[in-house]
C-alpha positions in Angstrom: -3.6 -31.1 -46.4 -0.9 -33.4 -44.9 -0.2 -34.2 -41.1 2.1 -31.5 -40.1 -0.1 -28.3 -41.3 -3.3 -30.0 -40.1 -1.0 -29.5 -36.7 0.1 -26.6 -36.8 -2.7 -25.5 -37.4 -4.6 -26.6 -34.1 -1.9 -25.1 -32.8 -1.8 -22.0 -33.7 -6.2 -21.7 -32.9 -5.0 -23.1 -29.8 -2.5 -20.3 -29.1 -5.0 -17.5 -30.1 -8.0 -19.2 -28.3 -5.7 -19.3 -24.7 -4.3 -15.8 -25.3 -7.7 -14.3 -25.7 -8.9 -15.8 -22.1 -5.6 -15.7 -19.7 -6.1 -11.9 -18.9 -8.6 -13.0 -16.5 -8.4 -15.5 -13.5 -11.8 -17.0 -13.3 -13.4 -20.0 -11.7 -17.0 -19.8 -13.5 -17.6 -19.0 -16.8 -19.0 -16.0 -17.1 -16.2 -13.1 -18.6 -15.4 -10.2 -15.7 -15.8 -6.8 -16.7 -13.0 -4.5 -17.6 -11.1 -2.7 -14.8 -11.0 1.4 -15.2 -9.0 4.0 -13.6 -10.9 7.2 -12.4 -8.1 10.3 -12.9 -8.0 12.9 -10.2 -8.8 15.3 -12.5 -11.5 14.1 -14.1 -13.0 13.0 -10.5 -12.5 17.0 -9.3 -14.1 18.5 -12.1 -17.5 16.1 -11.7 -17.2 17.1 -8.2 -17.0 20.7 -8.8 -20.4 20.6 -11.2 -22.0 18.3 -8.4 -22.4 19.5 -5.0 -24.3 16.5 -3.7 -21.1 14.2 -4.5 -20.5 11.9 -7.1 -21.5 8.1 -7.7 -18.2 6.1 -8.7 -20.4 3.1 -10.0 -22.1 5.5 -12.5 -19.0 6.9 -13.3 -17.4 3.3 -13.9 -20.6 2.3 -15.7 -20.8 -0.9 -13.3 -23.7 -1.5 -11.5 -24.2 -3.4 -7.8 -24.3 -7.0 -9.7 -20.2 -6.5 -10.8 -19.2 -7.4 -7.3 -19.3 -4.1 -6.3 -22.2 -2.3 -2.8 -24.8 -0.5 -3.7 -23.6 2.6 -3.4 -20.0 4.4 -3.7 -20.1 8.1 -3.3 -17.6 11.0 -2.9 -18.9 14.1 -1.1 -17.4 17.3 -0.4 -18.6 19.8 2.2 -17.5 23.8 2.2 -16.1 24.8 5.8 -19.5 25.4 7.6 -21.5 23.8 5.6 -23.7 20.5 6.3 -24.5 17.8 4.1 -27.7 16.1 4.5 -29.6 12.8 2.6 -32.8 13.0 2.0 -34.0 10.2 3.5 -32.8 8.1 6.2 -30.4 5.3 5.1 -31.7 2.1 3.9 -28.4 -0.1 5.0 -25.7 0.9 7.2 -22.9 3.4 5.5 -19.9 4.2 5.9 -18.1 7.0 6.0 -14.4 7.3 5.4 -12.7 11.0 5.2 -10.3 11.9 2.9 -9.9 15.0 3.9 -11.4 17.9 6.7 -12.7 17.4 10.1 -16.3 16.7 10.5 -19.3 16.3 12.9 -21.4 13.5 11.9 -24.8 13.2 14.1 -27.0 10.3 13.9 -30.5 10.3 15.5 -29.8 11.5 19.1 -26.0 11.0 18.8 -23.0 12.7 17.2 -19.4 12.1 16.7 -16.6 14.5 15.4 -14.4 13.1 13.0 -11.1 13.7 11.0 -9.0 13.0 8.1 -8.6 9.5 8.4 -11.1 8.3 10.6 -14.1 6.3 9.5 -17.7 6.4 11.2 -20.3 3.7 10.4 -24.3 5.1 10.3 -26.6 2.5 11.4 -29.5 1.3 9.0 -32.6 3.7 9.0 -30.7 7.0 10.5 -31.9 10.2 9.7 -27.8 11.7 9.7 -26.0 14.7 8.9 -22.5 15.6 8.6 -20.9 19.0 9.6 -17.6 20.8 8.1 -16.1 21.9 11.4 -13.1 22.6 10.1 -11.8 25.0 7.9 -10.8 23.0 4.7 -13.3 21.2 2.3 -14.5 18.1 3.8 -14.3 14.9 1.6 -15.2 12.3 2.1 -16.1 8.3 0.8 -20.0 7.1 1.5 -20.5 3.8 1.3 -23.9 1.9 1.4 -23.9 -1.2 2.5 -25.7 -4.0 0.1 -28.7 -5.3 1.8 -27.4 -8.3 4.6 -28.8 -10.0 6.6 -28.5 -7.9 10.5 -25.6 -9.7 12.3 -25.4 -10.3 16.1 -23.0 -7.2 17.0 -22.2 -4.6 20.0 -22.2 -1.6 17.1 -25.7 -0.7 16.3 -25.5 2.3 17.1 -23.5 5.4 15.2 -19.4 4.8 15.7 -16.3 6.1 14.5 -12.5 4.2 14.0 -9.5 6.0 13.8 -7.1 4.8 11.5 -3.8 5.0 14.0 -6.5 2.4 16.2 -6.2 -0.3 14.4 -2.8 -2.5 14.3 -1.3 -3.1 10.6 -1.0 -6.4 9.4 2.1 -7.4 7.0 2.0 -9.7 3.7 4.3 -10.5 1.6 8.1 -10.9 1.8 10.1 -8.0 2.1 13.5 -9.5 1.2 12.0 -9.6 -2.8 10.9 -5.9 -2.5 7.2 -7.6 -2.3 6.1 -6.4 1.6 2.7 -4.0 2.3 0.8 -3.4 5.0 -2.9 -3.9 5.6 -4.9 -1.7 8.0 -8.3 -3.3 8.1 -11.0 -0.5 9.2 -13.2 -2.5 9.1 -13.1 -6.7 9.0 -16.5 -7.5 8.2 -15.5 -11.1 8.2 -13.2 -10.9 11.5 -15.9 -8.8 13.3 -19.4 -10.2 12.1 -20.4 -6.5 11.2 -23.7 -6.1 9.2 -22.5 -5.1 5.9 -21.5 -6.6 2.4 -18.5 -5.0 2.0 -15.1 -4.0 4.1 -12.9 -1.1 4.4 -8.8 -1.3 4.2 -6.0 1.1 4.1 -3.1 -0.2 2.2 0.2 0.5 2.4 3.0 -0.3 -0.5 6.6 0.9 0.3 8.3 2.3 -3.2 9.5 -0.4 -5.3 7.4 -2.8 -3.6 5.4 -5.2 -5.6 2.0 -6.8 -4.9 2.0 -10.0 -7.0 -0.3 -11.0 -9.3 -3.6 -12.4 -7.6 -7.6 -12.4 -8.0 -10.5 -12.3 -5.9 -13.9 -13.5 -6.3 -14.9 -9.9 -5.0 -15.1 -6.6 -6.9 -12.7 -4.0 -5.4 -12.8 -0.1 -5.3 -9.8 1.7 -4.4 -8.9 5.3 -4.0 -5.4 6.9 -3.8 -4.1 8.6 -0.6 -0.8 8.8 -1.1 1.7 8.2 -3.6 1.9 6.7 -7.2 2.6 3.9 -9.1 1.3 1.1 -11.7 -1.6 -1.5 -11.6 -2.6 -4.5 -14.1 -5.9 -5.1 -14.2 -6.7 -8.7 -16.5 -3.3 -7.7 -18.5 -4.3 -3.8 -18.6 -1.3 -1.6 -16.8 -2.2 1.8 -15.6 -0.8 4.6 -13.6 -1.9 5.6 -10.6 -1.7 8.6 -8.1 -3.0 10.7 -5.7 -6.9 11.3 -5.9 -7.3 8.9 -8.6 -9.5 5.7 -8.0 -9.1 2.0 -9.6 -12.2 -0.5 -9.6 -11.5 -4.0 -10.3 -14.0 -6.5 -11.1 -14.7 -10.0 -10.0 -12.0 -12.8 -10.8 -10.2 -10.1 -12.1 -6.1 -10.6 -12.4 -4.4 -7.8 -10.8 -0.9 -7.1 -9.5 0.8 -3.3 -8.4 4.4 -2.0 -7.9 4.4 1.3 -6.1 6.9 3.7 -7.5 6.8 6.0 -4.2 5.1 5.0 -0.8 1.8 4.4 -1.4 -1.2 4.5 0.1 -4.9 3.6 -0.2 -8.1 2.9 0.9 -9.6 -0.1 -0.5 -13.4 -1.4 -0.4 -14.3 -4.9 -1.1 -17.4 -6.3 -1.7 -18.5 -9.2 -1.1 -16.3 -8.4 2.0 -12.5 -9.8 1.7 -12.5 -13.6 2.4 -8.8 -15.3 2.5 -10.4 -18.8 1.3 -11.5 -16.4 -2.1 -8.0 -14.7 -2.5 -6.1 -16.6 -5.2 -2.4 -16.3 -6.0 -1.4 -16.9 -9.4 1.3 -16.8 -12.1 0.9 -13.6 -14.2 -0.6 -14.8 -17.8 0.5 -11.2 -18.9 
């Protein structure tokens, strides 16, 4: 074999060897899973055939080690009805509504609740939650992975409202690549005892959010809108009521085709230092 095909040869094996590996941005060596998009659809009908709610990890077929809490669940409550676990909860969870107005009591306290809002149960609370409204409550349980109890003013049952916390704007809106960042709740800002953090995201249309990865899994479901996500060179569309899970180190990058908006739950909880910006290898 002379000189030239012996290098074209390592060439070409080193073309197929970097193709197979760029759909991911990783700084170990271990390979991320693949993301998955959860279709409204698909999410309503196992909703409608369990009344207890849903868990989105067995539904992804992740488990807690992917970079994703313990626990994600979708509920839904009839008007009147109450929703009850059967055991007091073994981390701190929190509760984001989608939809409904509720009453969620804690213990010897209560809050009421509404579309939008988010209230955080304390570890080891014996809690209930209330439709008082007169819509289907739904809403988004998330159990905390075990942490280490932080130093905090909040140990006791609270609620956030979504219009009470300020927006934060990324991005550069001249190159149609501007959104929004609500941050319910900023684990790392506010020392709060729990693995993971809460966001509502906002993507005007046409608006792009380049291609990036985080050491931390993410879990997002759609509030408003529609549009397209890559996930480690994988596009898929994306609407209302459909939820996205992205792994670890995985690259990712969306364009909103109409305003969009979702709530997005990190965990490990969102750290700038492990938010890295890359040139799409798509």
């Amino acid at each position: 074999m002379d000189l030239n095909r012996i290098v074209t040869y390592l060439i070409i094996s080193l073309v197929i060897l970097l193709s197979s590996q760029v759909c991911f941005a990783e700084t170990g060596n271990e390979s991320p899973a693949n993301g998955k998009v959860i279709l409204a659809s698909d999410l309503n009908q196992n909703l409608s055939q369990n009344p207890a709610g849903i868990d989105i990890l067995d539904l992804l077929n992740q488990s807690g080690s992917s970079g994703t809490p313990a626990s994600v669940r979708i509920i839904q409550v009839n008007p009147g009805a109450v929703y009850t676990p059967s055991a007091a909860n073994s981390a701190p969870d929190a509760l984001y509504l989608i939809s409904g107005n509720a009453k969620v009591s804690a213990d010897t306290l209560s809050v009421n609740a509404k579309s939008e809002d988010t209230v955080v149960v304390p570890e080891g609370s014996l809690f209930d939650v209330e439709n008082i409204g007169n819509e289907t409550l739904t809403f988004i349980s998330a159990l905390s992975s075990p942490v280490p109890v932080q130093e905090t003013g909040k140990q006791n049952i609270y609620k956030i409202a979504f219009d009470g916390v300020s927006p934060i704007l990324f991005g550069n809106e001249t190159d149609n690549a501007s959104f929004s960042v609500n941050r319910i709740l900023d684990t790392n800002g506010d020392a709060l005892p729990l693995s993971f953090d809460l966001a509502v995201v906002s993507v005007p249309m046409e608006h792009t959010i380049g291609s990036h990865y985080l050491i931390s899994g993410e879990i997002g479901y759609m509030l408003e809108g529609s549009g397209e996500i890559t996930i480690g060179c994988v596009p898929h569309t994306i609407k209302k009521g459909d939820i996205f899970y992205i792994p670890s180190k995985a690259e990712q990058q969306l364009t909103a085709s109409t305003d969009m908006k979702y709530v997005l739950l990190t965990d490990p909880f969102y750290k700038p230092s492990e938010d890295f910006s890359v040139s799409s290898s798509c």
